[in-house]
KEDRENDREN-543963 format. One line per field, with one value per residue (C-alpha): residue number from 1; residue in three letters; y negated, x, z negated. Coordinates in Angstrom, 1 decimal. Each point is the difference from the previous one (the first is absolute). Layout:
! residues N
pos <- c(NUM, ...)
code <- c(ALA, ...)
py <- c(Y, ...)
px <- c(X, ...)
pz <- c(Z, ...)
***
This chain:
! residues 272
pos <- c(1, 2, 3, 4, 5, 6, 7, 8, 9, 10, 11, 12, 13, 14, 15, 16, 17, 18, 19, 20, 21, 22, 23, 24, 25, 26, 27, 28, 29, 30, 31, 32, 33, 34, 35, 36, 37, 38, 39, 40, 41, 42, 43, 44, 45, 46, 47, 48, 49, 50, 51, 52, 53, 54, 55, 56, 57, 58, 59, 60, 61, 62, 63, 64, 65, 66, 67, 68, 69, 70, 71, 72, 73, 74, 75, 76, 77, 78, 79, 80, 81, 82, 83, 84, 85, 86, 87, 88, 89, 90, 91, 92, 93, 94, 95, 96, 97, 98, 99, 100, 101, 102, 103, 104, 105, 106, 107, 108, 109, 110, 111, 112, 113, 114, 115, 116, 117, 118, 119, 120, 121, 122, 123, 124, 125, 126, 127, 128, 129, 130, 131, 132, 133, 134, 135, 136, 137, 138, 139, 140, 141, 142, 143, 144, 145, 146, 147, 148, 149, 150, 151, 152, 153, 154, 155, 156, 157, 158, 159, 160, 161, 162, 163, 164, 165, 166, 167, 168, 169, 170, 171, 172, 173, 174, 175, 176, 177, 178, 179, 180, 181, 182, 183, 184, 185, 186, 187, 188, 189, 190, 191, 192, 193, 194, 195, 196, 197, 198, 199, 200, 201, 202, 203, 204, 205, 206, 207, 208, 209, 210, 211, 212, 213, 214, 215, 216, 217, 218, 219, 220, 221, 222, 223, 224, 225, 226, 227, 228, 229, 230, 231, 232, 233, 234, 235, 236, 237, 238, 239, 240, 241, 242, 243, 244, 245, 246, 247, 248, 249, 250, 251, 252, 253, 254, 255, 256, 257, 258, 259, 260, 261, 262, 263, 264, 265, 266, 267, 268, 269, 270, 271, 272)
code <- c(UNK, UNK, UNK, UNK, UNK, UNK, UNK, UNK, UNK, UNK, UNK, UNK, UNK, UNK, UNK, UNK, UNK, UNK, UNK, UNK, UNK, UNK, UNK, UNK, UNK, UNK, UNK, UNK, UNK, UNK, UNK, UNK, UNK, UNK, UNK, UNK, UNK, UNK, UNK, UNK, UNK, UNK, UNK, UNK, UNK, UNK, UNK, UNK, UNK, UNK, UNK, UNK, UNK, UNK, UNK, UNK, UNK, UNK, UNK, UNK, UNK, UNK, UNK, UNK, UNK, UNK, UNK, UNK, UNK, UNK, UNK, UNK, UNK, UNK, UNK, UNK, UNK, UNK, UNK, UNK, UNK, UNK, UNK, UNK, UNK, UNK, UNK, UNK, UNK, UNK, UNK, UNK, UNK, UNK, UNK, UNK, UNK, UNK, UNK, UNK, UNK, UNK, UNK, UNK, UNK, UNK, UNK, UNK, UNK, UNK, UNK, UNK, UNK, UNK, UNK, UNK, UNK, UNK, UNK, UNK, UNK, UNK, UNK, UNK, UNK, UNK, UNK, UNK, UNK, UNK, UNK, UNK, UNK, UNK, UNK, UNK, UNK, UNK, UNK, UNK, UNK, UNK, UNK, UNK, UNK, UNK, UNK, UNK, UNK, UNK, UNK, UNK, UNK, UNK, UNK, UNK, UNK, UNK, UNK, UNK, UNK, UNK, UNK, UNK, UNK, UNK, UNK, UNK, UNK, UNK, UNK, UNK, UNK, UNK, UNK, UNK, UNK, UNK, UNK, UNK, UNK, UNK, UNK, UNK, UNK, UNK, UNK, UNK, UNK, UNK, UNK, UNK, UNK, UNK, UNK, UNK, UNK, UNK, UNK, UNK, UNK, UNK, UNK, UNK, UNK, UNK, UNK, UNK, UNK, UNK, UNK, UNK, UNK, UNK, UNK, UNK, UNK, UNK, UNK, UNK, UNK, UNK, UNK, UNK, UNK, UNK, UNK, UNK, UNK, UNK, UNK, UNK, UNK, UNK, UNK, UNK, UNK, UNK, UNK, UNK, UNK, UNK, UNK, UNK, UNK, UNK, UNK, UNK, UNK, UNK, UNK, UNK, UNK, UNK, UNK, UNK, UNK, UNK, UNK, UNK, UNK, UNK, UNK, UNK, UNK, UNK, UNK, UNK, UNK, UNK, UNK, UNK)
py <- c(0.0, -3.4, -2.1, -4.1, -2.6, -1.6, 3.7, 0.3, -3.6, 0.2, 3.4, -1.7, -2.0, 1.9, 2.3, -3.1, -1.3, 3.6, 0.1, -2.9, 1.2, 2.9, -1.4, -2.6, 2.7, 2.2, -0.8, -1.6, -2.5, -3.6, -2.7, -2.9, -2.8, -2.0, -2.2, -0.1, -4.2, -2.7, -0.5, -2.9, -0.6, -2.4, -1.8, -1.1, -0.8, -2.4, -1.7, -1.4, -1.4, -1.8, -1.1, -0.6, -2.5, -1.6, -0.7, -1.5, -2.5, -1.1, -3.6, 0.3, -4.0, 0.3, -1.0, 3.8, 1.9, -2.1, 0.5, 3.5, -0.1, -2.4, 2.2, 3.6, -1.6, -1.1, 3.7, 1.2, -2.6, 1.0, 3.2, -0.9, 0.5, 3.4, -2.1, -3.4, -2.1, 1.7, -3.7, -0.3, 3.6, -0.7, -3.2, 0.8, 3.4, -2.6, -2.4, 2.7, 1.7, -3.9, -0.4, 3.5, -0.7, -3.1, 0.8, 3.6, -2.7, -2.3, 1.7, 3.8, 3.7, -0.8, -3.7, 2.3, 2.5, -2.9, -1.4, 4.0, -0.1, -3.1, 1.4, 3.1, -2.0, -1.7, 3.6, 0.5, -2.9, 0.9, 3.7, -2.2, -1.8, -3.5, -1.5, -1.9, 1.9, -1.8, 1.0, 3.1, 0.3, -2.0, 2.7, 3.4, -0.4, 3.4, 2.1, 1.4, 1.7, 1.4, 1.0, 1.9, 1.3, 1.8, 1.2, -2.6, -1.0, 1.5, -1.5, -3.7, 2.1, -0.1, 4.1, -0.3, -1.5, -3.5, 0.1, 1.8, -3.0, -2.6, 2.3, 0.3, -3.9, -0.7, 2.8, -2.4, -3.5, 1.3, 0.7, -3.1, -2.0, 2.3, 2.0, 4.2, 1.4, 0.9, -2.6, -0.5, 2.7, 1.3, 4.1, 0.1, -2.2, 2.2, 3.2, -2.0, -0.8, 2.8, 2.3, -1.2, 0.2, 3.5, 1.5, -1.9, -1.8, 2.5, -1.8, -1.2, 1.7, 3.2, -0.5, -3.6, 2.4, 2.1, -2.7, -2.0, 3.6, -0.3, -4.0, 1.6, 2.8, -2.5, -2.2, 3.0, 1.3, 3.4, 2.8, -0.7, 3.7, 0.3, -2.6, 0.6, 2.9, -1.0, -3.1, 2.6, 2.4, -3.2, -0.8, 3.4, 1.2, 2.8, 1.5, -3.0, 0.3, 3.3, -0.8, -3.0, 1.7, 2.9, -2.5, -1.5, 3.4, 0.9, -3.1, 0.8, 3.2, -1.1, 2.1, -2.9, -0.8, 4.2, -0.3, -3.4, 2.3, 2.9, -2.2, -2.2, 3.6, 0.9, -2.9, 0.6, 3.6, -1.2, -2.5, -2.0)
px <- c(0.0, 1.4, 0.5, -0.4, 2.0, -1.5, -0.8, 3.8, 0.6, -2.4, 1.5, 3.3, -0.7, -2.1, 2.8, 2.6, -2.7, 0.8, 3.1, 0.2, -2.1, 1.6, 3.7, -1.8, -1.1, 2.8, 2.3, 3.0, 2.7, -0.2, 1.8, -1.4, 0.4, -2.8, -1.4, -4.2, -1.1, -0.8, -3.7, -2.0, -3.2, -1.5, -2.4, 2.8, 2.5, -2.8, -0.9, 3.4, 0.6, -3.1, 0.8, 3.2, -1.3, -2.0, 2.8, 2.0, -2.6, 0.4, 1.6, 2.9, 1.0, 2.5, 3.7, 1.3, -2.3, 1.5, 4.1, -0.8, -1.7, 2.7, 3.0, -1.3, 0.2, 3.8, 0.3, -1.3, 2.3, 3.6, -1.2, 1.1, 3.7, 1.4, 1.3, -0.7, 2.3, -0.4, -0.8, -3.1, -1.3, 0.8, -2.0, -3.0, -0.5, 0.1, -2.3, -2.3, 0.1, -0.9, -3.0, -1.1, 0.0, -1.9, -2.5, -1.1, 0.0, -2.3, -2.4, 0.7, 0.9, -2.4, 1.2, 3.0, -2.4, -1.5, 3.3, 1.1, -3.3, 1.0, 3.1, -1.3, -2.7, 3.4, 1.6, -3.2, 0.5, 3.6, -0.9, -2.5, 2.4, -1.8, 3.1, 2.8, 3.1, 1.7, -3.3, 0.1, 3.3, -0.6, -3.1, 1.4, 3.9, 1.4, -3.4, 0.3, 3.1, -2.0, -2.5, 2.7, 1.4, -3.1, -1.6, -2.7, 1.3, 1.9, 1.9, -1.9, -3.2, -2.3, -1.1, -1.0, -3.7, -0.4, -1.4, 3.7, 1.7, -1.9, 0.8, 3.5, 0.4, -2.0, 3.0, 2.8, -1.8, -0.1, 3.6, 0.9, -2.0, 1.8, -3.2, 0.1, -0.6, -3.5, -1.4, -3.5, -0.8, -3.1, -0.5, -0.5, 3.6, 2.2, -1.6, 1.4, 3.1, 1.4, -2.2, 2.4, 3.0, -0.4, -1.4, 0.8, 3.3, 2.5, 2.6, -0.1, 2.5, -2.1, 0.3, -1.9, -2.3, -0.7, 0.0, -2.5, -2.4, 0.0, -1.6, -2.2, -1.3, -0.5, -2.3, -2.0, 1.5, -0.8, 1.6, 2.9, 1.7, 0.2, 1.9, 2.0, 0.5, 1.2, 2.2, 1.5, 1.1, 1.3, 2.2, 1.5, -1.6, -1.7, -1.2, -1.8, -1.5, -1.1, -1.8, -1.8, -0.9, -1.5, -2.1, -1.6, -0.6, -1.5, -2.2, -0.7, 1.0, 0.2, 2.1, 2.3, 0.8, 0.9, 1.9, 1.8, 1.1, 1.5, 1.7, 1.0, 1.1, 1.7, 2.2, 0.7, 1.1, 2.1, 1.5, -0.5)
pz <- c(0.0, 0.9, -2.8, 0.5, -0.5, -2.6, -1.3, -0.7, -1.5, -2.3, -1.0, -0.1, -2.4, -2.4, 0.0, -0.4, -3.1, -2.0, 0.4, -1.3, -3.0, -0.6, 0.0, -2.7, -2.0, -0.1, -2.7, 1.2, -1.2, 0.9, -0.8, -1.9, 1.4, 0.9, -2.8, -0.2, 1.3, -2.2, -0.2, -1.4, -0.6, 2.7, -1.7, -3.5, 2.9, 1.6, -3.5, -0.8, 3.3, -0.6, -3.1, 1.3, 2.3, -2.7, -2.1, 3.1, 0.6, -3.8, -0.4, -2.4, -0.1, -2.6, -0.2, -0.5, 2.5, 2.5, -1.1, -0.1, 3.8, 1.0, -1.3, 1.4, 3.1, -0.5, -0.9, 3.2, 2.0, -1.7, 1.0, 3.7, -1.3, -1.5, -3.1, -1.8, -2.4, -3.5, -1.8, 2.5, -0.6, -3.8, 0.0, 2.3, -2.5, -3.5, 1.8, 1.2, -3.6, -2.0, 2.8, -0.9, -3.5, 0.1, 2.4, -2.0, -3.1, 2.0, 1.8, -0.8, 2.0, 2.3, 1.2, 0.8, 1.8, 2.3, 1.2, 1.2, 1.5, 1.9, 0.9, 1.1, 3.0, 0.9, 0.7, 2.4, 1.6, 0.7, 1.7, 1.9, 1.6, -1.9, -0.9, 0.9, 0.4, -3.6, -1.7, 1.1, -1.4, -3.4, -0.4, 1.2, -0.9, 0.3, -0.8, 3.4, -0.7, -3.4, 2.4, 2.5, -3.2, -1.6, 3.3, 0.1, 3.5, 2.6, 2.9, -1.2, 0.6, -3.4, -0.3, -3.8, -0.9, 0.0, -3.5, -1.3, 1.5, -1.8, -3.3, 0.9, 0.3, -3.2, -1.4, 1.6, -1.0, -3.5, -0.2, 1.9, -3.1, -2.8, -0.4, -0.4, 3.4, -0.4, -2.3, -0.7, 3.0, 0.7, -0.5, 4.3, -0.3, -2.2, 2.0, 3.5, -1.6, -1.4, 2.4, 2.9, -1.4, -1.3, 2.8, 3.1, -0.7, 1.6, 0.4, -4.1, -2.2, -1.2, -3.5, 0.2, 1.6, -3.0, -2.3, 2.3, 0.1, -3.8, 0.2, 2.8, -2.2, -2.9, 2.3, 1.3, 2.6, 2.0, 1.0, -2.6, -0.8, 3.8, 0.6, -2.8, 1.4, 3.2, -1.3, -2.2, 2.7, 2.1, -3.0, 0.0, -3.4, 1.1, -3.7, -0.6, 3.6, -0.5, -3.5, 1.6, 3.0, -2.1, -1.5, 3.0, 1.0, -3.1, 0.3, 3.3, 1.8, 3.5, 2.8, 0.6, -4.1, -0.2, 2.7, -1.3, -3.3, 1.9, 1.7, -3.2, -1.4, 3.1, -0.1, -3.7, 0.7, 2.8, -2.0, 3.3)
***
């Protein structure tokens, strides 16, 4: 009996969608390599941009918001250079730190909370293309080597969500200021933060990694023995690998996680 065309390519394929299923089902060893994505909740990500854009349009007519505005964006322009006279670094970071000081005397936190807001539109402005090449400068500085850095943009090309590099500024604008990295973030915030650099930041140092996956489970994050799993076995230090690996699998006994631990134990036995 002759046997069609699309007879056989339909055969084909089932035949190409078992195999498939049966070389996932049968236990082999895999290497673990690939880190589960960063996921945040849509609706928390829209609510601080909004507020966000509320607290932008705030006036903040005072003597100290505008310093602190006025010396970020020195900051961003002695960023053009590799290196800046030490007296000007030293007196831009004193000045900064007395403006600081007064302002969160003044007006509070979230005076300090408005002006990043501000800052932050800027930074839109300048992946717009709204602004003059000096603003541009005075607002950015060297973030887009940051960016390059942790994986948020490749070859000038933005690849991370637009919402991660509005955290990631707030991050650098707070250190600029003499603020901790993540101060007075939202949940959504601390979950984009250290969510990135744990598992999308390959080409940061892998111990930052771990450290950051700690901050991201403390904020809530998912999916955290896997990854610790897999940053683990990147570092070399396959028994803690395994033991993280037979978590997730414990927690959920997928193909791919069993697979991940034989090949976790693999390694180990290898001394690979």
């Amino acid at each position: 009996m002759q046997v069609s065309a699309s007879v056989k390519t339909t055969l084909f394929l089932l035949l190409s969608v078992i195999s498939g299923a049966i070389a996932l089902w049968l236990p082999r060893p895999v290497a673990p390599i690939e880190l589960p994505s960063l996921k945040l909740d849509k609706r928390q990500v829209e609510r601080v941009i909004r507020e966000d854009r509320v607290l932008a349009k705030r006036p903040l007519a005072s003597e100290e918001a505008a310093r602190i505005q006025a010396l970020v964006l020195e900051k961003g322009e002695s960023e053009r250079e590799a290196t800046e006279p030490l007296h000007r670094f030293q007196r831009r970071r004193l000045d900064l730190a007395r403006a600081v000081v007064a302002l969160r005397e003044r007006r509070g936190d979230q005076a300090l909370v408005a002006l990043r807001a501000k800052a932050v539109e800027m930074l839109e402005k300048a992946l717009a293309l709204q602004l003059s090449k000096r603003e541009s400068q005075g607002v950015l500085g060297a973030f887009p080597v940051y960016l390059e850095r942790y994986g948020a943009t490749r070859n000038g090309e933005i690849v991370a969500p637009r919402f991660l590099i509005r955290t990631m500024y707030k991050s650098r604008w707070n250190v600029t200021v003499g603020l901790d990295p993540t101060f007075l973030f939202k949940p959504v915030e601390r979950l984009a933060h250290f969510g990135w650099l744990a598992l999308h930041a390959d080409n940061a140092p892998i111990q930052l990694r771990i450290k950051a996956l700690q901050q991201y489970a403390l904020a809530g994050g998912r999916q955290v023995a896997e990854a610790n799993g897999v940053l683990h076995f990147l570092a070399g230090n396959y028994p803690q690998a395994v033991r993280f690996l037979s978590a997730a699998y414990q927690q959920k006994g997928s193909f791919r996680l069993r697979n991940y631990l034989l090949g976790a134990k693999k390694a180990g036995e290898r001394g690979d």
